[in-house]
C-alpha positions, 0 to 999 in steps of 0.5 A: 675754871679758876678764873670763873670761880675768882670772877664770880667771887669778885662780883659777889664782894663787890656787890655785897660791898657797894649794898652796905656802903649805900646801907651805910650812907642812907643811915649817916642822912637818915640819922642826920635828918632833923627837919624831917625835909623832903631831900633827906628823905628822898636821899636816905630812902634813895640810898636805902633802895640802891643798897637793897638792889646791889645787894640782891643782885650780888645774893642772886647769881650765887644762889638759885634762889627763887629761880624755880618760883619767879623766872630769872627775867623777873628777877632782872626787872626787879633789880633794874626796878630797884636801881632806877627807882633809887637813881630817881629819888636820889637825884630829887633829894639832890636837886631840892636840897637847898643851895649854899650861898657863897660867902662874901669875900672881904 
């Protein structure tokens, strides 16, 4: 019974730790963004939906909350939505960023 409680303890601190660090990330590009370029706000966005995903998932298995409203698949397909959906525009932010060219050696 005590490891169930220390299991379930430990998922919902590392949920809650992995949403405000993708929190934390999508504000350093958001406040960092000048140009207002698609990459940074694909990027910041990316970050901000992956954030929002690990942080409902960590809030969901605590509580009941809104099991007797939305069935708990739904719920699932949200959060998978969410992750995918945050992959997705981080991986655009990532690829359209411009390159940095190598500098010449002397």
């Amino acid at each position: 019974m005590w490891t169930q409680f220390f299991l379930q303890n430990a998922h919902f601190s590392l949920g809650l730790f992995a949403g405000i660090t993708f929190f934390l990330c999508a504000w350093l590009y958001w406040d960092s963004d000048t140009g207002h370029h698609f990459w940074t706000i694909a990027t910041y966005l990316g970050f901000a939906v992956l954030g929002l995903s690990f942080l409902a998932q960590a809030l969901i298995p605590q509580t009941n909350l809104g099991t007797h409203l939305i069935s708990p698949s739904i719920i699932a397909w949200v959060i998978l939505f969410t992750k995918v959906t945050g992959l997705i525009l981080l991986i655009a932010g990532f690829w359209s960023q411009p390159k940095i060219s190598r500098p010449p050696s002397s």
